[in-house]
N, C-alpha and C positions, 0 to 999 in steps of 0.2 A: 504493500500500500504506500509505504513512503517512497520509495523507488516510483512508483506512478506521479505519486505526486512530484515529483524530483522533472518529472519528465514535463507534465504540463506548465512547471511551471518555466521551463527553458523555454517551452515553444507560446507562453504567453506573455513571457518578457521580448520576445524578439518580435511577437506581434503590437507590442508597444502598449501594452494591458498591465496592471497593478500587478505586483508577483502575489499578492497576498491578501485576500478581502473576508473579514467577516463580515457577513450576510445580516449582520443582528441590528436592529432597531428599539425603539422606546419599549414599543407594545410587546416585544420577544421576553421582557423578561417572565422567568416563573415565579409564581404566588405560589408558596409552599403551606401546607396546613398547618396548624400546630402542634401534631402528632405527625406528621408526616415524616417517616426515614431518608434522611438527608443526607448523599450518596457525594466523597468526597474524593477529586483525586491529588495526589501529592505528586509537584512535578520540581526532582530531586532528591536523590533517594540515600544520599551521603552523607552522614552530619546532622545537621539539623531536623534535617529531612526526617530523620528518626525519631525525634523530636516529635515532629507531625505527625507522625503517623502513630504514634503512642496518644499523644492530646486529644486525638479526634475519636481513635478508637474507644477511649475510656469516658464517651459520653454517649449518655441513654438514644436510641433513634439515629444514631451516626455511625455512617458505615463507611471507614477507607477503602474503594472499591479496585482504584488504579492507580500503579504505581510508573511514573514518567521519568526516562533518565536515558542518554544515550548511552549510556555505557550497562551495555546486558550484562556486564557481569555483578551489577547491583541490580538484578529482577529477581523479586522469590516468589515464591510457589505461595499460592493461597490468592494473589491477585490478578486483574488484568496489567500485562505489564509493557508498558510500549515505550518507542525510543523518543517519536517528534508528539511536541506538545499539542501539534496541529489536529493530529486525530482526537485527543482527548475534546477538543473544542468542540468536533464536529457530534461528541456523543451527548446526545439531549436525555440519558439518564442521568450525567453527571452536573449536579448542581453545584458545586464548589471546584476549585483550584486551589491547591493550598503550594504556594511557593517557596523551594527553598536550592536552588539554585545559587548560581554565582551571581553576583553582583550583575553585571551584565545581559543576566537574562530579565532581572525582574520585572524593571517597566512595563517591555513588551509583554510577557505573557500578561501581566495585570489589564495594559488596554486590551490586546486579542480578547481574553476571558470577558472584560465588561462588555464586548462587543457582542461574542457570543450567548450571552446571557444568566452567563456566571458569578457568583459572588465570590470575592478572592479573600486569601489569607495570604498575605504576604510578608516574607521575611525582611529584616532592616539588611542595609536600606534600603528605601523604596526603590530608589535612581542609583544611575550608576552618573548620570549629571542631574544641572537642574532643571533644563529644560525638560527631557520625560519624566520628572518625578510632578510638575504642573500639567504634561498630558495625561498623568493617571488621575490627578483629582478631576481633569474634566471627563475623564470615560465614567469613572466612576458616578459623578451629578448628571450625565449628560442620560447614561443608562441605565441610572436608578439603580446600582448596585452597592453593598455593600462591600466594602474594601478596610479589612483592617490591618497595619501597622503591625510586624511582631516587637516591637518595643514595651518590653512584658511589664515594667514596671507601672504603665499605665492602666492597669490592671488591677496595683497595689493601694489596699485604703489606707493603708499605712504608709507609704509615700505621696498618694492624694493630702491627707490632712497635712504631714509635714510640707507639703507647699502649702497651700492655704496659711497655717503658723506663718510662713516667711512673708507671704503675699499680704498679711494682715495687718504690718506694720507693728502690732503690739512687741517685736523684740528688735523694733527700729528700722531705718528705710533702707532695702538693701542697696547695695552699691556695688557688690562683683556676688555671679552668681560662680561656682569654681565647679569644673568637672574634670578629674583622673581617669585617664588609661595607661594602666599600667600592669602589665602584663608580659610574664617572656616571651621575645619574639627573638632570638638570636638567627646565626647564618642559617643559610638552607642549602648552603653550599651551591655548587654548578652543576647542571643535567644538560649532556649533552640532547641537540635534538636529533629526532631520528623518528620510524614510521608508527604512527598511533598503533594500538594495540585493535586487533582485527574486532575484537567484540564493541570498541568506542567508534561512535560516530561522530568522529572529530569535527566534521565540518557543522552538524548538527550542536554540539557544544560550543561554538566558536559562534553561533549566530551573529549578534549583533557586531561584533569586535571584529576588525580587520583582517583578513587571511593572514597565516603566517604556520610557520611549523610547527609541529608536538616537541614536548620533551615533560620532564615527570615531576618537574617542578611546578609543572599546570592544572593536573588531575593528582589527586581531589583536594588539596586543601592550599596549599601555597600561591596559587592566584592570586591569592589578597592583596599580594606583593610586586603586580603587577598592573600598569596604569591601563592596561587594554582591559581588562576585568577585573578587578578590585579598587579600594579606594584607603589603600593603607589601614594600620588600625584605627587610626581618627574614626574612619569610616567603616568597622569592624567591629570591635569590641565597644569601641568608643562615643557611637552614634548611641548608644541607650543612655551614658551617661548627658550626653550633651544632649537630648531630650527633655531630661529631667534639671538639665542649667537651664535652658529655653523654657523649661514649664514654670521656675519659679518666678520668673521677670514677670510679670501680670502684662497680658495681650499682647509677649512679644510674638513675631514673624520672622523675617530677616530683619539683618543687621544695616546702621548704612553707612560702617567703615568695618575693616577688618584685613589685621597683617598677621601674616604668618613666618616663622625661622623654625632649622629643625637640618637634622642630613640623614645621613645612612651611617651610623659609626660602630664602631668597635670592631669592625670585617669589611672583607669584600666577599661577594656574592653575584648571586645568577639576578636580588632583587632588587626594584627602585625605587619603590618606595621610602616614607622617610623610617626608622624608627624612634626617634625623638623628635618633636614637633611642639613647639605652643603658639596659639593662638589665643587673638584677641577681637573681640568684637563689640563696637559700641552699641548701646541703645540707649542715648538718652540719658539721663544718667546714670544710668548702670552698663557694667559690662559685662561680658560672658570669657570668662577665662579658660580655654581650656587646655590641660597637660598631659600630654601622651610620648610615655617612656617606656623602650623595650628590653633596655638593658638592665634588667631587675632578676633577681629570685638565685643571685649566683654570689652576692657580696654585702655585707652586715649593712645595713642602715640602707637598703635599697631593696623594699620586697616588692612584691605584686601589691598592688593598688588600687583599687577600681571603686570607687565616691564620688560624692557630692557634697561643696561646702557652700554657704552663704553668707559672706563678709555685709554685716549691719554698722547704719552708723552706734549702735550701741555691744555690737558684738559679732558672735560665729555661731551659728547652726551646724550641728552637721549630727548624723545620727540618731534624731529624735531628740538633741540635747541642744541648750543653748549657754553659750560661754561666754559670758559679760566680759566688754572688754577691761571694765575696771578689776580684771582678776577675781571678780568675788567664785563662789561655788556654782557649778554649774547645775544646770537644773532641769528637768521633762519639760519638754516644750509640748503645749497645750493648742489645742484648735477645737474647731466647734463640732460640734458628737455629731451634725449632719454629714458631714464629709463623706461621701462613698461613691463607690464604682459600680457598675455593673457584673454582680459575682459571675464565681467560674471559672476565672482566671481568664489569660488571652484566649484560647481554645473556647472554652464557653461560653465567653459573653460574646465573641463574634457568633459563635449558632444562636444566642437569642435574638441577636439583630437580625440574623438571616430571616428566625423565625416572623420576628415583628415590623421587620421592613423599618423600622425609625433608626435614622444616624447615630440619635443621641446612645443607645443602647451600644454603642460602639465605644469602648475604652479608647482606643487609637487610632483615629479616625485616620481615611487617607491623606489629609491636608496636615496632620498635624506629624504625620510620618513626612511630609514633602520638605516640611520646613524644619526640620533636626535634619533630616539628611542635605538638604542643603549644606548647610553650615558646616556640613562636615566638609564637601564638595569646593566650598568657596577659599576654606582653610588652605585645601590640597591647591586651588588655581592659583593662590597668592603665593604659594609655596616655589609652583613649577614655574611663575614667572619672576622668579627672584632675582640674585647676584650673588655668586660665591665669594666670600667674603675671608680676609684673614678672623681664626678665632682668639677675639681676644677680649677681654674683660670687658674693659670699657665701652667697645663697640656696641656689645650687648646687652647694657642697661639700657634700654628701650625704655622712654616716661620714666615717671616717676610714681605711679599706683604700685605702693606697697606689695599688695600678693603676686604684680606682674613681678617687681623685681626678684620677689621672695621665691619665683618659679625656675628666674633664668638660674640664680644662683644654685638652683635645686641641680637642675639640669645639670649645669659647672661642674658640680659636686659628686653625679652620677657620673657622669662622663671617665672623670676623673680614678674615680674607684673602678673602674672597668679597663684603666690602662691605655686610656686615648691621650696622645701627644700632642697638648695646643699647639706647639710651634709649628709642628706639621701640617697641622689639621685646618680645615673652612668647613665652614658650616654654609647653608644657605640660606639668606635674608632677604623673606619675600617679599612681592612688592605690597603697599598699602593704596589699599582699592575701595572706594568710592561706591556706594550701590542705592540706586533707588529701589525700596522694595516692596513699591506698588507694581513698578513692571519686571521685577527682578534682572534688572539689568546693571551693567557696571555703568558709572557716571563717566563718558570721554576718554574710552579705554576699549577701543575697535579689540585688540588681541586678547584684552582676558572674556570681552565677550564672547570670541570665538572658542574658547574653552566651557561656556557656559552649554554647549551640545556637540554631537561627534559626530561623522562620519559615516554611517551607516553601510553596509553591504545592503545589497538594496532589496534581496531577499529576506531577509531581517531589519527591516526598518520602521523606526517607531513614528508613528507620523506624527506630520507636524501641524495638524490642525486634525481634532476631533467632534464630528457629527456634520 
């Protein structure tokens, strides 16, 4: 079947016809009953994937029917198992997509799916840029579908109320909201390339991203660490914390300044990404801090990471506690006993949305997945249009906002204990970029907008205008 379809779609691209059309309109979607077995397929079957397919099976009426991945040698017995996500589209028993793919797949199968009349479960982050992560919020409003974010902690009524506490003013007006990734990410060494493995449909994995060769630094997990399909850990581990820095700032979006610095240190490797990065983002008067360190978990005084702090003019947040900044004893931070989420966790409160068709019942809505992954996105553009720089102290006091400084010196420090040589070493200091973000566009900056979307093989291409 996908060999057919391989075939029309050669002789409809030379006929000068769309390579790819879902057929779906307003009136296509399904009204599901409220008892009705709501029939789910997981398209990615590595990883997280397992994940999904665990969450969905362990709710009452939800049945994970198909499992989607081009690589057969993750098919098991007990499901329907296919390689191109396209046929699952075409199956009108299946009501869900649950995505968990590489970065680079998720947009598109998110619009496909809305288009075909699907309700998705999609994995962070939404976008592998920013532009298709705003053509998913309009498949989604456009074809009435439900589209939820896996950014689990929005799910949590215990990190609902702790924003609410910060957002409330009563422990003072925040003024940096702080998110940690920190997490071991060391080398991945070099793989050379050489012919995909006969059960992977390499071309079928590669969809959206540029043609180019195999090598085994690509399947299944190290991708991250590449700019043609991952988004670094900013954009990895790190998009859930920066979620939860963007959900305490009250009704922030995008930013409308943000610089980034950060390299590749302590090795050389096959990867490009950065593993040390901070950025900053203004709103107004607060900003959004965030620190992502991979050289952790191997040296005293640098472990694994992964938080959320909120610097007030009267103190710090972070943990359910709040720490005055006059030293006094810290204390349970309080918020109002209404505060909640839709139960269930991620996995269940998107099936009651499914069930009930209202947004609201949605934890992580897909706009509010659009704009945490941005920011991860915009981090990474400021990054890749930087200047490599000598590293040296002074250069890198950036401002003068205390926990910026209190960040680089962190880094210095890291760095340091892991055996990096200033003398030798640059780092790269990105540029600071300007953004309006009513149109999410960079303010007189032609080249970083052209990073704001990519390239497309044109058989995988996520359009550029939905409905």
């Amino acid at each position: 079947m996908r060999h057919n379809r391989r075939d029309f779609i050669k002789t409809a691209a030379a006929a000068g016809f769309a390579t790819f059309n879902i057929s779906g309109t307003k009136a296509s979607r399904q009204i599901l009953g409220a008892n009705e077995r709501i029939h789910v397929a997981v398209a990615g079957v590595h990883g997280r994937g397992q994940s999904h397919i665990g969450g969905f099976s362990g709710l009452d009426d939800v049945e994970v029917t198909t499992l989607i991945d081009p690589d057969t040698r993750l098919h098991r017995e007990g499901y329907t198992c296919i390689a191109d996500v396209r046929d699952a589209l075409e199956d009108k028993n299946i009501d869900v997509i649950s995505v968990a793919t590489p970065n680079h797949w998720h947009s598109l199968i998110t619009v496909w799916a809305c288009q075909a009349g699907k309700d998705v479960y999609v994995e962070k982050p939404l976008s592998h840029n920013v532009s298709e992560g705003r053509r998913c919020v309009e498949a989604a409003r456009y074809y009435d579908r439900m589209v939820q974010h896996g950014t689990q902690n929005r799910s949590s009524t215990g990190k609902a109320r702790e924003i609410a506490a910060v957002q409330s003013g009563d422990y003072g007006k925040l003024l940096v909201s702080k998110g940690y990734c920190c997490k071991p990410r060391w080398s991945i060494g070099h793989k050379p390339t050489k012919p995909a493995p006969g059960e992977l449909d390499f071309n079928i994995w590669l969809g959206p991203a540029p043609e180019q060769p195999y090598h085994e630094n690509l399947v299944h997990y190290n991708w991250h660490w590449f700019w043609d399909f991952g988004n670094g850990d900013t954009g990895n581990q790190g998009v859930h914390e920066m979620d939860i820095a963007r959900w305490a700032i009250k009704d922030a979006t995008l930013p409308t300044r943000v610089w980034s610095l950060g390299g590749r240190f302590g090795y050389e490797d096959q990867g490009e990404t950065p593993n040390t990065q901070l950025t900053v983002y203004e709103y107004g008067d607060a900003i959004l801090l965030f620190e992502t360190r991979g050289l952790v978990g191997k040296h005293d005084g640098f472990d694994r990471k992964v938080a959320n702090e909120y610097y007030t003019t009267e103190g710090m947040i972070t943990g359910g506690k709040f720490y005055p900044a006059d030293g006094g004893e810290p204390e349970s931070v309080q918020a109002p006993e209404d505060i909640s989420v839709t139960p269930g966790g991620p996995f269940g409160s998107f099936i009651a949305a499914v069930r009930s068709r209202e947004m609201t019942d949605l934890n992580a809505d897909v706009e509010e997945g659009h704009y945490s992954s941005a920011l991860c996105h915009l981090a990474n553009i400021s990054y890749r249009l930087g200047e490599t720089v000598p590293f040296d102290k002074k250069k890198m006091a950036l401002g003068d906002n205390k926990q910026v400084v209190e960040s680089l010196e962190t880094i210095h420090a890291n760095l340091k204990a892991v055996g990096v040589k200033f003398d030798d070493t640059q780092y790269i200091l990105g540029r600071e970029l300007t953004m309006n973000p009513e149109t999410e566009t960079f303010v007189d900056d032609p080249q970083a907008n052209q990073l704001l979307t990519r390239e497309y093989r044109e058989e995988f291409a996520v359009p550029a205008k939905i409905g």
